[in-house]
N, C-alpha and C positions, 0 to 999 in steps of 0.2 A: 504493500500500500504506500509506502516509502514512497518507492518509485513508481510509481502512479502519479501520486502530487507531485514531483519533480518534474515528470515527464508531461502535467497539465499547464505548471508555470512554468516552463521552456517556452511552448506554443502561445501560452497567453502574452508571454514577453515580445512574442514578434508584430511590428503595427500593421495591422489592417486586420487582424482576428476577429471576424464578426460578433462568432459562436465556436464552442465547442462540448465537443461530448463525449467521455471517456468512457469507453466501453472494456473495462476490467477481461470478461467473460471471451469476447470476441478479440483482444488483445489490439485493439484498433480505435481512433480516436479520429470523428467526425468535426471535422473544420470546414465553418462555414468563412471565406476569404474574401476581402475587396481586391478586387483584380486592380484597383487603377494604385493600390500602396502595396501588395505584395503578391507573392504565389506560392506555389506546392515546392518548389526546391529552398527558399528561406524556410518554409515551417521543416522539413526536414535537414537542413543544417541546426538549426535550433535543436532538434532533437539528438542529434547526434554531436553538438556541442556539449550537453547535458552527460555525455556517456552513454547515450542508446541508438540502438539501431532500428532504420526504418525498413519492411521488407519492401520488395518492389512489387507491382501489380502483376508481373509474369513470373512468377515465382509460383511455387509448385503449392498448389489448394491444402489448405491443413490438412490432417489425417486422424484419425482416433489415438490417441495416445496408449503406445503398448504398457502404460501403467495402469489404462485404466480397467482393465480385464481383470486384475487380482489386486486394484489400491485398498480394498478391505484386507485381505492378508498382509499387505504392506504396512497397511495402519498398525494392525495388531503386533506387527514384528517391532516395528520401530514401536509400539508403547512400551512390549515387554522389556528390550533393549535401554529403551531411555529407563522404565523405572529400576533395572539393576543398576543401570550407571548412578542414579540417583543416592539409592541404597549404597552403594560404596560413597560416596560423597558423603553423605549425612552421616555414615559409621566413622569415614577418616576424620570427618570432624568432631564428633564426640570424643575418638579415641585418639586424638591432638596428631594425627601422622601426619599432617600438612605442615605444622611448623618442623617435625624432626625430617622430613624431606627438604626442606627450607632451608635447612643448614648445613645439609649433608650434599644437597648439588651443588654446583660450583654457580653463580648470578649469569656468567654468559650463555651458559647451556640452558637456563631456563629462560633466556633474552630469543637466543634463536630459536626454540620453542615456539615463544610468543609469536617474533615476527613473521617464522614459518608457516603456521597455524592461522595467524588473524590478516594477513597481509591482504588478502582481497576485501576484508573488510575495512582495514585501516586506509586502504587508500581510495576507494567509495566515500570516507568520513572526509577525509582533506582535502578530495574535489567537492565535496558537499559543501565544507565550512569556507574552503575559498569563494563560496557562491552565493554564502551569507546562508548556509538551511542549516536548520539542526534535526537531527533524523536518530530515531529509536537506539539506532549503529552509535551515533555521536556520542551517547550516554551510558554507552556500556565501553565506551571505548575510553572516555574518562574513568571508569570504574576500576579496569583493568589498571589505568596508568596510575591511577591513586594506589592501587593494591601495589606496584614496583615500587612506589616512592616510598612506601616503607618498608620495603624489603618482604613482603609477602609473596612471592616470586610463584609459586604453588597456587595461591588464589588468581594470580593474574593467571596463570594458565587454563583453571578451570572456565574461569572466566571466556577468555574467550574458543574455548572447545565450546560453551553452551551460545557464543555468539553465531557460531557455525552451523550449532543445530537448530536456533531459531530460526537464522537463513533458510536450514533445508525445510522447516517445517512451514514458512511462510510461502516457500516455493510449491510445498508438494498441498497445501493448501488452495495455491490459486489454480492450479494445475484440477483439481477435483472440481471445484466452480467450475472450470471448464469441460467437464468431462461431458456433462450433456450436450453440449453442444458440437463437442469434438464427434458425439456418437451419432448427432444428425449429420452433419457435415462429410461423415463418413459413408452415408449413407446415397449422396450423388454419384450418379455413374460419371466414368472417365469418359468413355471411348461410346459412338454409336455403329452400326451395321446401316450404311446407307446404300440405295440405290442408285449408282452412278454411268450415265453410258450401258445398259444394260447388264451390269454384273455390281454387286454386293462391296462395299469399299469399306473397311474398319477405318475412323477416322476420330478425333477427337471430336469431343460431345460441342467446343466452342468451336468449331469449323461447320457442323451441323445450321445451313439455311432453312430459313422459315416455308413449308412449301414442299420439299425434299421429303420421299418415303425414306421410312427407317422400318426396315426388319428386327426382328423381336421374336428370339426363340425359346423353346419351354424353357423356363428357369432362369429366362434371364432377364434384366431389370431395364426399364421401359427409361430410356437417356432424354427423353424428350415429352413436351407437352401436346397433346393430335388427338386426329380423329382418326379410328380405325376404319380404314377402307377394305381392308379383306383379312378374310382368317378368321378363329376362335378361340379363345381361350379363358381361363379362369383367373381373372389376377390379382391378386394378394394388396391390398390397398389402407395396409396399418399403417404406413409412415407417413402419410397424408390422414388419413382421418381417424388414425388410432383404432378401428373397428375390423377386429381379427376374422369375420367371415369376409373371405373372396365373393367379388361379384363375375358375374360373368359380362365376357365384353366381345363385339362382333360390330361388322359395316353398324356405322352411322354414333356408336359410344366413343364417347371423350373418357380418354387416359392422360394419367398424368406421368411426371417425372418422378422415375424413382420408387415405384411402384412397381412390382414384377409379375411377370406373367407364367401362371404353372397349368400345365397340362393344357397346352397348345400353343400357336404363333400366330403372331399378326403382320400387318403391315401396316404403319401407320405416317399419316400425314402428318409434317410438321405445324403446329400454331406458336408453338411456344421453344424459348434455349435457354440452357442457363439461367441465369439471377431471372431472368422473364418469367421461366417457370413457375407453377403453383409453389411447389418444393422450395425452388429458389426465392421465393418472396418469404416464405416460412423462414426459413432462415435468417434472410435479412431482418424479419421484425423481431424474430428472438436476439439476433445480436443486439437490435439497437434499444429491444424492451430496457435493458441496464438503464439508459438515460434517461427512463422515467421514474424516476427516484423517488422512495413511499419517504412521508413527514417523519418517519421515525431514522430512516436511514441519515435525510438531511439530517437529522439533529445529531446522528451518531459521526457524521464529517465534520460537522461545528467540532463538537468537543474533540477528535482526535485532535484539530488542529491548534487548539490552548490548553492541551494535556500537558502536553513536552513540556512546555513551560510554568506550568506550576508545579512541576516535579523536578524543575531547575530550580523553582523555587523551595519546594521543599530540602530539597537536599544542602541549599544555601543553609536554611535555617536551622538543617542537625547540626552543620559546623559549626554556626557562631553559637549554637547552647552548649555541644558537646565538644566541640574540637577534636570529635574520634574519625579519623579519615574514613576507616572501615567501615563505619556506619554508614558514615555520607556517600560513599562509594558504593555500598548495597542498596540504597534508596538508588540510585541512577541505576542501574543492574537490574533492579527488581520488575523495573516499569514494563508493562507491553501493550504500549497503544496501539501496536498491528490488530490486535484482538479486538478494539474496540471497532475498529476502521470496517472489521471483517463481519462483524456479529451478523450485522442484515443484510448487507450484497450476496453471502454466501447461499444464506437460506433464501432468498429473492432469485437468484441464477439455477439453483437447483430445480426449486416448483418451475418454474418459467418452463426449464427444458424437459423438466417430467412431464409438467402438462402437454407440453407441443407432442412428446409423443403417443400421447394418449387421445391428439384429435385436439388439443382446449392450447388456442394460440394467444397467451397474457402479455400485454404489449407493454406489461413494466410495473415496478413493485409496487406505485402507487395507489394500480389498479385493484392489487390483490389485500393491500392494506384496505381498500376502500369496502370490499368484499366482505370483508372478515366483520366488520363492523354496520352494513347495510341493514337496515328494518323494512324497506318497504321496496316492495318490486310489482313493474308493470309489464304489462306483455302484452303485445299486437296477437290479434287475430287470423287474419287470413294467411297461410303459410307458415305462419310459428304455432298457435296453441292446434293450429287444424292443418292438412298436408295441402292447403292449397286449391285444391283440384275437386271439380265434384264427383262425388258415387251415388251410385244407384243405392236407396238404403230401402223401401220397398215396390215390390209386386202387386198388385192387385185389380187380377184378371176377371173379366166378366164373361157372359154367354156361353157357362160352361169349360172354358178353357182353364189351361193349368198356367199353372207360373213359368212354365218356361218354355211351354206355347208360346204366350205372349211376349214375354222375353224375344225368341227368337224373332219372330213376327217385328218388333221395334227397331231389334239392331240390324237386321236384314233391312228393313227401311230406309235405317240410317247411315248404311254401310258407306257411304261416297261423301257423307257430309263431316266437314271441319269443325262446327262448333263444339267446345268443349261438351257442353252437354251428352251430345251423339259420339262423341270419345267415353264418356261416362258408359253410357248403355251397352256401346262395344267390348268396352270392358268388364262387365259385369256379364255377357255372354260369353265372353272370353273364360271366364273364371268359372263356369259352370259347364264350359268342355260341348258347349253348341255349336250347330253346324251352322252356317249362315247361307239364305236363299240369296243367289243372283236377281236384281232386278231389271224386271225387264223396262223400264224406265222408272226414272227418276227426277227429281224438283224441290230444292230447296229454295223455302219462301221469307226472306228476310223479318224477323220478328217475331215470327208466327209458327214455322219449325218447318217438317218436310213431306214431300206426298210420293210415293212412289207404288209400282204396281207389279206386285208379287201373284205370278199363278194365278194371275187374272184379273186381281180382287187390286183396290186399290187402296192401300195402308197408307194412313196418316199418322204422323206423330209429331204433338208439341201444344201452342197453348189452344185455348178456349178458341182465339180468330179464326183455327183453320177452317170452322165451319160459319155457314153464313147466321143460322141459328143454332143455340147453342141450349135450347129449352130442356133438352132431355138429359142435360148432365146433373148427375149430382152435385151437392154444393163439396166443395174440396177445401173448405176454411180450417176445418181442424189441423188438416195437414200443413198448411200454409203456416197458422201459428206456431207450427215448430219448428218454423225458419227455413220449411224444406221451400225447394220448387216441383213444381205440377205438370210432370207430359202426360196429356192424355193421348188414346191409341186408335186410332176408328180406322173401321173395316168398312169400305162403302160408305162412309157417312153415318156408321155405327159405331157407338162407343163400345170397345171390348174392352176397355181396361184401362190402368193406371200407373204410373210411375211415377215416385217420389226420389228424388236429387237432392242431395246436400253434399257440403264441405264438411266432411267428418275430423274429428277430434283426434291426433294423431295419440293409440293404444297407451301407449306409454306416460301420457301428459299427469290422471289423478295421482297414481303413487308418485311420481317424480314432486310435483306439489306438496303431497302429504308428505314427504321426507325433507322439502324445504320449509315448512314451517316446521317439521322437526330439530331443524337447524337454526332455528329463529326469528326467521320472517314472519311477520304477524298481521302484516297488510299488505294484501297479494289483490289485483285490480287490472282488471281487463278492460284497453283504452283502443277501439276499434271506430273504423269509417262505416261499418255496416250500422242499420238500422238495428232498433230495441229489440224491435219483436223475432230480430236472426240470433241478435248477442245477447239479450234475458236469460233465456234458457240453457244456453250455452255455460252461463256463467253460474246459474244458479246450480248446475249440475253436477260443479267443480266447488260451490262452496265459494266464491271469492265476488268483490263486488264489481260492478261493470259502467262502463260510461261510452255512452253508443253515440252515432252521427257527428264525429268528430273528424276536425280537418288538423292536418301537418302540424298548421300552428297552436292548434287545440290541445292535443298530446304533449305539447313543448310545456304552454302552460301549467298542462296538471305535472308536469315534471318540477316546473319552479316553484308549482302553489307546497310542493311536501317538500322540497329543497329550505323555501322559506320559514316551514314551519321546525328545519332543524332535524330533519332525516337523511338519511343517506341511501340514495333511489340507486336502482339498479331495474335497465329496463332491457326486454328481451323483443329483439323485431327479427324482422327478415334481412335487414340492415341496406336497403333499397327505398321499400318509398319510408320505411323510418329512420333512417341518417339522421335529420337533424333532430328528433329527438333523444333517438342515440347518443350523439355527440349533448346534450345539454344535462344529460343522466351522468351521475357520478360513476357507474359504470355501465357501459350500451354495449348489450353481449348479441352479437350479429349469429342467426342461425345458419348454418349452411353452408359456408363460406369459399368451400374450396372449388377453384376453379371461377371464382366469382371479384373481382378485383375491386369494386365498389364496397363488398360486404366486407372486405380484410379491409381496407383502409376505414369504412365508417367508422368504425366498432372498435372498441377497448380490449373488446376481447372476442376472438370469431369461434364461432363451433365448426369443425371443419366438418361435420355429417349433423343430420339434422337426427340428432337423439336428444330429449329432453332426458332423459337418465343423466346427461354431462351437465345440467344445471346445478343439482344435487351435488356433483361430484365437486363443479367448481368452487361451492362454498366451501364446502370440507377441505379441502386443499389450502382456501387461503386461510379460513381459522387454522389448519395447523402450520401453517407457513409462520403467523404474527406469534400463535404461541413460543413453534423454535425461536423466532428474534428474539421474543418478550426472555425466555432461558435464557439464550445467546449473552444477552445485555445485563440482565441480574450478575449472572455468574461471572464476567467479565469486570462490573463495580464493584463487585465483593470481593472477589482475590485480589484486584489491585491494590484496594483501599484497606483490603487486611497487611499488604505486602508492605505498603508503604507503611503503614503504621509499626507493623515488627522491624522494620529494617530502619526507620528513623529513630525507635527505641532501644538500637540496639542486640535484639533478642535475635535478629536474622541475618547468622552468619555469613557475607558477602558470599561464601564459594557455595553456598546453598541458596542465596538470591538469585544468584546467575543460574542454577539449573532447573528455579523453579518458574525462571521464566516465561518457559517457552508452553506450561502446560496449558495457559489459558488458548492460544491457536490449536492445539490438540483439543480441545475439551469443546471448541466452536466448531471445528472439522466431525468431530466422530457426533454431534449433536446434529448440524445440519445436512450430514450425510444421510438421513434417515429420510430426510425429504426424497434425495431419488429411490427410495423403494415403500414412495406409497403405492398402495391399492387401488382399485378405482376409486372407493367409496372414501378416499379422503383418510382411512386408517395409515398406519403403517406396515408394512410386512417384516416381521421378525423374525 
């Protein structure tokens, strides 16, 4: 974290920096520039004034890190490792072997020790202090030299052996932040199989043009965003929408990048490459979620950065009362504001990259802070709480006919017509495995529905107008009040029957609800452009209250009127015509999202499949995200503030400040490590 702040004021020291945004996780740092005071080669000498290096844009795509396959047995070694080391420490101090080694080495051999051992640290400190920073390093590195000046030559040693393993533990800490993201990123193809001049060309996936068929055989992972033009297959689509059943895909389905195909091949047209890609945008907004930083994090960067200094100041104050160097030397030693800096980015980058691969794209901690604390949530109608689309919900045939008499008789009718509707009825003979009559003509009547002439007879289907009088039907108002619509069916200008359409409830939506006020939502409100008497019922059904025939700006309102009353909204759309309420919600969770470029940028947070089961999921996630921070941060105040205290009293022998350092980064590492092996449901897996 050191270097991070170093590496933020380099950048911000060069003029014309508009903006910037450091992105820890992704290891990259968004600089917005005035082209007419600077460019991209100053900001990268700056950085590389500073001691760091910038990579270049052709340089080889990050990879999974081969630590991150076994960093839990890594952890565990390095714990047991560090607490025997500990244990010899705290024993040779009890049993005084540090001073009888003290006098028994000769002062230059524990000098070259020293400077063998600490030397990468010591001159990181002297390029720092030549730059005017003072850095965690700085004050262990006085620690050490205070322990030489009075001849404690053994504590400087241990000293900075534990400066070395704070390094590695700070290291192998940012290294685990990034492990989610390393194992998305790992997860883009290199190379595609394209169609060139009539034979097969392996080429790099960024030489891949837009338009260009790419072949895709069983088992292998789809390089590119298209539409499949020929072939079958079943393909595997968790790294995009987190949902472990394969769909099947054939002419005219959209595949995405990065997604594989099992048990057959395609061919597929290019729409989309690289960062363009669905995948590729996924990524990009997890890198840059970091720069959306939750109130709790900002405040944990405030204090890192007037930590140092009141711990300069304490350690001032044990000398002018005690004038016992040692003392004042373990107060400098003892400090580790890396821990503090770490407490919420770690646990913030963890959830971010478990959710993404679980389907739930959180576009930054603030969102998830906002989550964990939310009461009151709204949610659109058409395509989110229902699938959008209408169905046949009943039957009811006249003149002796059955239900799928009449059935067929409609969709046969409707066989040639485009209105959603006539996709409805199609559908619903489709699902009951009917055969459909050819018509021997046909006529779709704008308004009013379609007439066509099956086997002689001529079938009608749709409203009341198709006929000129309409005396002999029954009154269909019951139906009507249930928000349905009404086709009727006539044979000759006979009514045989009836069909009622609606936009049905997507199966899932009650328990998903009943589990989020399990979670503690307590005012749950359905804010829809349909009329009362479709959203009444709808809403009454589910328990929750409803506010109907509302426009764009309508919804926006009722988002301000419980903002103003001091809640924290969370509203759920299709993240299309709801964007700007979305965006005016403390959090606007976009259903659907993948493949949808509108619905990932509205939205705070995008569901990349439309399962209301991941609303449920997503609270649970962020209360246990802020609970890790809320540990993270307790535990973090309390060892420091114990440490300081024993080591300005005295009681905390410097060669056991220095080893006890580094536990608080361990203790924030093996705490929000637990974040990437949650469950769906928001638990942890043990």
């Amino acid at each position: 974290m050191d270097c991070a702040r170093h590496v933020e004021r380099a950048i911000r020291s060069v003029p014309g920096v508009v903006s910037l945004e450091l992105l820890l996780s992704a290891r990259k740092a968004v600089v917005r520039l005035d082209p007419l005071q600077t460019g991209p080669d100053e900001v990268r000498t700056a950085v590389e004034n500073a001691g760091y290096t910038v990579e270049r844009e052709d340089e080889a795509p990050p990879v999974a890190s081969p630590l991150s396959g076994f960093s839990r047995r890594v952890l565990v070694l390095f714990g047991v490792v560090f607490g025997a080391v500990l244990f010899v420490v705290v024993i040779g101090e009890w049993l005084g072997l540090f001073e009888t080694a003290t006098t028994k080495v000769p002062w230059p051999l524990w000098l070259v020790a020293i400077l063998a051992g600490g030397w990468p640290v010591f001159s990181g400190v002297v390029k720092a202090t030549f730059r005017k920073r003072v850095t965690s390093h700085t004050l262990m590195t006085l620690g050490a030299l205070a322990a030489m000046a009075v001849g404690e030559w053994a504590a400087a040693v241990i000293v900075v052996f534990f400066m070395r393993v704070g390094e590695y533990v700070e290291t192998f800490t940012a290294e685990r932040a990034r492990q989610a993201l390393k194992e998305l990123t790992a997860l883009a193809p290199r190379t595609a199989r394209v169609e060139r001049e009539g034979a097969e060309v392996e080429v790099p996936v960024a030489q891949v043009r837009v338009g260009e068929t790419v072949v895709v055989r069983p088992g292998e992972t789809i390089p590119v965003d298209g539409e499949v033009i020929a072939g079958q297959a079943t393909v595997d689509q968790a790294t995009i929408t987190g949902e472990s059943m394969p769909v099947e895909a054939g002419p005219g389905t959209a595949v995405f990048a990065a997604t594989i195909a099992r048990l057959g091949s395609l061919r597929v047209r290019t729409t989309r490459v690289g960062s363009d890609t669905t995948f590729g945008r996924v990524i990009r907004l997890v890198e840059e979620a970091e720069a959306n930083r939750a109130d709790v994090q900002r405040f944990a960067d405030r204090f890192s950065g007037w930590y140092l200094p009141v711990v300069v100041g304490v350690a001032l104050g044990t000398w002018l009362l005690s004038r016992n160097p040692l003392a004042t030397a373990a107060v400098l030693v003892v400090v580790c504001s890396c821990s503090i800096a770490l407490a919420t980015p770690l646990a913030m980058i963890a959830s971010i990259g478990a959710g993404a691969r679980r389907g739930l794209l959180i576009k930054g901690g603030k969102h998830l802070e906002s989550l964990a604390r939310a009461d009151v949530l709204l949610l659109d109608k058409t395509g989110t709480l229902t699938l959008g689309k209408p169905q046949i919900t009943d039957i009811l045939p006249r003149e002796g006919l059955t239900a799928n008499e009449l059935l067929t008789l409609a969709a046969s009718a409707e066989r040639y017509s485009e209105h959603p509707l006539a996709e409805a009825v199609r559908d619903k003979a489709r699902e009951g495995g009917l055969r459909l009559l050819e018509p021997e003509r046909f006529e779709a009547i704008p308004g009013q529905g379609v007439k066509a002439v099956l086997n002689g007879e001529e079938i009608a289907v749709g409203s009341r107008r198709l006929l000129s009088s309409d005396s002999d039907l029954e009154s269909d108002d019951a139906i009507e009040l249930q928000g349905k619509t009404v086709l009727h069916v006539f044979c000759d200008g006979r009514l045989i029957g009836t069909l009622a359409a609606a936009d049905t409830l997507r199966p899932e939506v009650p328990e998903a609800l009943a589990e989020v006020r399990r979670r503690g939502i307590r005012q749950i409100e359905l804010l829809t452009g349909d009329n009362a008497q479709v959203a009444t019922p709808l809403a009454a059904a589910l328990g929750i209250a409803c506010r109907a025939n509302l426009l764009p700006e309508d919804k926006i309102a009722v988002v301000r009127e419980y903002q103003a009353r001091g809640h924290t909204v969370v509203m759920v759309g299709d993240g299309v015509n709801d964007a700007p309420a979305l965006a005016q919600a403390d959090v606007g969770i976009a259903m659907g999202a993948a493949g949808s470029d509108i619905a990932m940028e509205a939205a705070h947070v995008a569901l990349m499949r439309e399962d209301w089961r991941l609303i449920p999921e997503l609270f649970g996630i962020a209360r246990r995200t802020m609970g890790v921070v809320r540990l993270n941060l307790a535990f973090t105040a309390v060892y420091n503030l114990a440490g300081l205290v024993l080591a300005a009293s005295g009681l905390l022998p410097l060669t056991l400040a220095a080893a006890l350092q580094s536990i608080p980064d361990l203790g924030i590492l093996a705490n929000s490590s637990r974040l990437l092996r949650m469950r769906g449901n928001g638990s942890f897996v043990e």
